[in-house]
Each structure stands twice: as C-alpha cells, then as structure tokens.
C-alpha positions as CSV (number, residue, x, y, z in Angstrom):
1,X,42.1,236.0,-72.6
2,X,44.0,237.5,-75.5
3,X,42.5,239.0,-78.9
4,X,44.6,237.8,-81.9
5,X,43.6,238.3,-85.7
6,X,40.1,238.2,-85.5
7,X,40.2,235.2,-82.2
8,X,40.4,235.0,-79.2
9,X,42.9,232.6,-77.0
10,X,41.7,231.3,-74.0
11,X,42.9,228.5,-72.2
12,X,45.1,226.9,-74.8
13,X,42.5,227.1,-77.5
14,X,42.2,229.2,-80.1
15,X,38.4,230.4,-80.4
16,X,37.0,231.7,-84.6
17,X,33.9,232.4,-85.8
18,X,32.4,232.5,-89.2
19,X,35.0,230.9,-91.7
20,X,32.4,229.8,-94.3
21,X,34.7,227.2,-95.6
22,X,33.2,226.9,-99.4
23,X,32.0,230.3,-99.8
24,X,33.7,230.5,-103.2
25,X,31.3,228.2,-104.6
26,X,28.5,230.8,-103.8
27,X,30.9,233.5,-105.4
28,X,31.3,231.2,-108.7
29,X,27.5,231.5,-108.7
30,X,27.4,235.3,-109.4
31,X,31.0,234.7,-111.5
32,X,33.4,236.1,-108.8
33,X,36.2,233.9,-108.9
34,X,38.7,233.6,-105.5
35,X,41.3,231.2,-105.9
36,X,42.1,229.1,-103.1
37,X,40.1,231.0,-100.6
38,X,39.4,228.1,-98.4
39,X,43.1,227.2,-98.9
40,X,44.2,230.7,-97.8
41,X,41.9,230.5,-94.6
42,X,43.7,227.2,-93.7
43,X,46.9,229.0,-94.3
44,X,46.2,232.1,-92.0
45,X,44.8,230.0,-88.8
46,X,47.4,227.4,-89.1
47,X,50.4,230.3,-89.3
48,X,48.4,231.8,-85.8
49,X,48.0,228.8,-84.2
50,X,51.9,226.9,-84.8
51,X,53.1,231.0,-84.1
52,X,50.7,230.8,-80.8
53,X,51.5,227.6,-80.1
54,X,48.2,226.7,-79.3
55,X,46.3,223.2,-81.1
56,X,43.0,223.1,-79.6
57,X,40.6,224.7,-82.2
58,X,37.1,226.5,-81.1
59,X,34.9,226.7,-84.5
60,X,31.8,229.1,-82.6
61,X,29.7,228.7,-85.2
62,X,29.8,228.8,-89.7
63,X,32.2,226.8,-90.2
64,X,31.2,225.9,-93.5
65,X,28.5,228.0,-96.2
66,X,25.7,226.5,-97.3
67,X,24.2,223.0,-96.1
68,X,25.2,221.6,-99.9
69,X,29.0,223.2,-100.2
70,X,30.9,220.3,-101.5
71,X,31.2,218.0,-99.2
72,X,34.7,215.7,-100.2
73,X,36.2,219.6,-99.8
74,X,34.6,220.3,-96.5
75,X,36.1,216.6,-95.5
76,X,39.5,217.3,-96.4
77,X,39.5,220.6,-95.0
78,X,38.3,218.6,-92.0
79,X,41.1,216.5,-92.2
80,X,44.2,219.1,-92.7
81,X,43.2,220.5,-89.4
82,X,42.7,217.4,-87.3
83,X,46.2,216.3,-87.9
84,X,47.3,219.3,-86.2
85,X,44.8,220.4,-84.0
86,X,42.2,219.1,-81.7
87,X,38.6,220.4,-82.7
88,X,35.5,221.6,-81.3
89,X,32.6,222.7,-83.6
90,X,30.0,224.9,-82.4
91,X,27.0,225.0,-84.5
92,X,25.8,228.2,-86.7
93,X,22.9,228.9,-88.8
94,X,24.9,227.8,-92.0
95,X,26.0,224.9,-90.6
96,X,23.1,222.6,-91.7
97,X,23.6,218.9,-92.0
98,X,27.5,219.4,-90.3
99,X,26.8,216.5,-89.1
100,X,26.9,213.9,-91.9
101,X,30.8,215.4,-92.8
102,X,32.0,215.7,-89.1
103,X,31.6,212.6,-87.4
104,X,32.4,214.1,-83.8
105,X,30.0,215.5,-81.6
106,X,28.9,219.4,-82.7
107,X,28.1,221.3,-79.9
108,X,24.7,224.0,-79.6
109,X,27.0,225.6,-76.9
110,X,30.2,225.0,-75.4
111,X,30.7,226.5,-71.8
112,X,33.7,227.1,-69.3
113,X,32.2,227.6,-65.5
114,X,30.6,231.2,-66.1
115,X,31.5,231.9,-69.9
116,X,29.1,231.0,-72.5
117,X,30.7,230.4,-76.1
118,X,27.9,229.8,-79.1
119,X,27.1,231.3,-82.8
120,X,24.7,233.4,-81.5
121,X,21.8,233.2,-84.1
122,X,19.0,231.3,-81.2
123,X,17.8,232.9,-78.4
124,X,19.6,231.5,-75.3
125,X,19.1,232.0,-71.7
126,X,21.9,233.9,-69.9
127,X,21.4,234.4,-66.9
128,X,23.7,232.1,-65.0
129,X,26.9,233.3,-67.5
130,X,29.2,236.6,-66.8
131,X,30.2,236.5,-70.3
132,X,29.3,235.3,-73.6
133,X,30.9,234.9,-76.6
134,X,29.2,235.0,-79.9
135,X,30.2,235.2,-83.6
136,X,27.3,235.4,-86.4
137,X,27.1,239.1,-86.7
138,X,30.2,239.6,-89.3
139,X,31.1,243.3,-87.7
140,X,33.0,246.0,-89.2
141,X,33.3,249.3,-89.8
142,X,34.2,251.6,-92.9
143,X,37.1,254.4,-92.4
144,X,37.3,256.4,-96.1
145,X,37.4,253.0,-98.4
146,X,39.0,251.0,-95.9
147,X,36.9,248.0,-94.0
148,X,37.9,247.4,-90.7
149,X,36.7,244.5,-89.2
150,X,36.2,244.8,-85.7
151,X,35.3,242.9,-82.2
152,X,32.2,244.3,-80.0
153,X,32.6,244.6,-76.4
154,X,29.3,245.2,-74.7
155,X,28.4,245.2,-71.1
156,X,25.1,245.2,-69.6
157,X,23.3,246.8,-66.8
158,X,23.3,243.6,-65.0
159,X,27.2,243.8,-64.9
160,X,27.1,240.8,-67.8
161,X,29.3,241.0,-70.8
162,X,29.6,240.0,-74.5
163,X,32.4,239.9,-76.8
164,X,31.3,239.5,-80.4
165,X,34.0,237.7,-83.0
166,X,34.5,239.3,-85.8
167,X,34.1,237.1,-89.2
168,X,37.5,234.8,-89.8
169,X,37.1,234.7,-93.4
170,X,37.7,238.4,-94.4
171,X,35.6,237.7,-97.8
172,X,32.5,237.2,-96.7
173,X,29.8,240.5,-96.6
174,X,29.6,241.8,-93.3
175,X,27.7,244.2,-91.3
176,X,28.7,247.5,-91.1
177,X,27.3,248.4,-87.4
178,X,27.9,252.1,-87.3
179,X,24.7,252.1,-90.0
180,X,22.5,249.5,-88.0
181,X,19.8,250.1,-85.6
182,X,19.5,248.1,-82.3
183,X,16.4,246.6,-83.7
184,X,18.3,245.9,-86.7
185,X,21.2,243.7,-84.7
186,X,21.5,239.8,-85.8
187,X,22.0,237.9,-82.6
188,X,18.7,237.8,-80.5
189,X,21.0,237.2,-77.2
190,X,23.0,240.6,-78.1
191,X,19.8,242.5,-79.3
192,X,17.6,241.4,-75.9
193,X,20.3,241.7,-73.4
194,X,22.7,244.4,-74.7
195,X,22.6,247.9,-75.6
196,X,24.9,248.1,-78.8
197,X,25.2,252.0,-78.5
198,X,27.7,251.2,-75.5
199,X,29.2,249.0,-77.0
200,X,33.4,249.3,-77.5
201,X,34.9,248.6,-81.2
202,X,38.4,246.8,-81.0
203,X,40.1,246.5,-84.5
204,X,40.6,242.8,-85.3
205,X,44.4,243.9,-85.1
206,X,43.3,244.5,-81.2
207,X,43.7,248.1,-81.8
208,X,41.0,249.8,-79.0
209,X,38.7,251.9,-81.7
210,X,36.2,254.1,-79.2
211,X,32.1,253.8,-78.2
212,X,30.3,252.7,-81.1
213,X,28.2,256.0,-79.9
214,X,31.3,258.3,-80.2
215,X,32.2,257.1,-83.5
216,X,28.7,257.5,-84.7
217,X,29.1,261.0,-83.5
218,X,31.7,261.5,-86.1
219,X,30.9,259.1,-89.0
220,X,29.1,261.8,-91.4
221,X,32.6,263.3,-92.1
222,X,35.0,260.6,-91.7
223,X,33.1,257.3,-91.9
224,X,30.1,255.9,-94.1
C-alpha cells in the first residue's frame, strides 16, 4: 500500500474518496464561481494515475454532489474516465440516484480478503476485517492560514485499523479535526470502534504529521 496525493495504491488500483464531481453548481448557488473545477479534478487524477501507471479506478464513496447535479456532465465525466480506466464506484451519502447515470453495478462495499473499503457514513459491522478504509469525513488540519489536508491512521484496542481518505476535490469544506470531539466524528464505524485521540495525521503529501493528541497539545499557539 502506498499514499499518493490524497489516495492510496493498492493492488494496481488507485483508491479516492470524496470528488463531488458538480460541486460548482452548489457554489454558483451562493455566486462563488470555480471554473472548470470538475475539469481540473479530471486533470489531477488522470496526471497520477498515467504517472503511476495504474488504470483501475476505486471511487470509495461521493463521487458526485447532490442527487440533481447535472446529469449529461456527470455522464461525460463518466465517460472521459472509462476510456482510460476501469471503474469501481463505491456508494456515499451524496451519491443519490448514481444509479440512473452509471449503468454498472455501484457497490455498498468493496472488500479484498481482510480489508474493508466503503464511504463510511452507515454503520457497518467489522468484525471479520483487519482494516478499513473509509472516506466521508473530508479531514484536515489548519497550520497559521494554511489548510492541510490530511489522512487518519487509527488503530484499535482489538489490534484493527482504519485509514481515513482525505477529500480528492481540495474545494470542498472539510473538517478540521484538531477542533472536533469524538462524539462530534462523522463516520459511525470510526466514531464506535476507534479512538480518534490516537489517531496519526499524515499530510496528503504523505508527510508523517504526529498524534492527533500531541498536536492538540500544541494547537493554541501554532494551530486553530
């Protein structure tokens, strides 16, 4: 397994979460104007994936915005990729009536022997997986004005571990986790199972950050 710009390879596939392809339309609403953001997303993962080499595609989870984002966009965005790449889509809360644009199956999980890969907004049981792979909670981190995306590395008392995607599409609001509570954490599997004071921060450049309690120990002077 390898983290690279906000993914992970594994296997010859290149696993993202969260691109909210058509999020600019929610951003016309309140007169915020992004050119080409969708366009600019395609751009990034297809530079990764030809430099990677890698052309099966892992979507875990918002892979569009809202259920009634345009759909002839969402349909040639579907398009550009699958003449590259080989695609699976896991399903995520925004991703509401995929089915009717993606004509494939769209998967609730996707799992490989003793790893679990899905969005992470339902409760799932995980008991039988050594790791699991999530996306859905957007994590970063603010150092001065600068937000830093970041992966979460948790592991459990039971010996179990998650890794946590950070968002793909760097636009999109986020959660910045050194201000949440456990209580306060998105994904039910993270916040039943996990303990997100021990969790590890890795920049989204794969930079290793420190304990998500350590830094918390220092944020009132250098982060807020």
């Amino acid at each position: 397994m390898k983290l690279i710009d906000g993914g992970l390879v594994y296997k010859n596939y290149y696993i993202i979460a969260d691109t909210h392809f058509g999020y600019e339309y929610e951003l016309l609403k309140k007169n915020i104007y992004i050119k080409d953001l969708s366009e600019k997303i395609l751009k990034k993962l297809f530079e990764i994936c030809f430099r990677e080499k890698i052309y099966r595609l892992i979507f875990l989870g918002d892979f569009k915005h809202e259920i009634f984002t345009n759909r002839k966009k969402l349909r040639d965005i579907i398009s550009k990729i699958k003449e590259y790449f080989e695609v699976f889509i896991v399903k995520g809360n925004h991703d509401g009536k995929i089915e009717e644009i993606y004509e494939e199956k769209v998967f609730k999980k996707i799992c490989f022997g003793k790893i679990l890969l899905t969005h992470g907004h339902i409760d799932i049981d995980i008991s039988k997986y050594k790791l699991i792979i999530i996306g859905h909670e957007h994590p970063y981190i603010r150092i001065g004005n600068e937000k830093i995306q970041t992966y979460i590395i948790c592991k459990n008392k039971d010996g179990k571990k998650i890794l946590i995607l950070p968002a793909f599409n760097t636009v999109i609001s986020g959660v910045n986790i050194i201000k949440i509570k456990k209580n306060e954490v998105l994904s039910p599997i993270f916040r039943k199972n996990f303990d997100i004071e021990e969790s590890i921060l890795v920049s989204k450049n794969g930079y290793y950050l420190d304990k998500l309690k350590n830094i918390k120990m220092f944020s009132k002077n250098t982060i807020s």
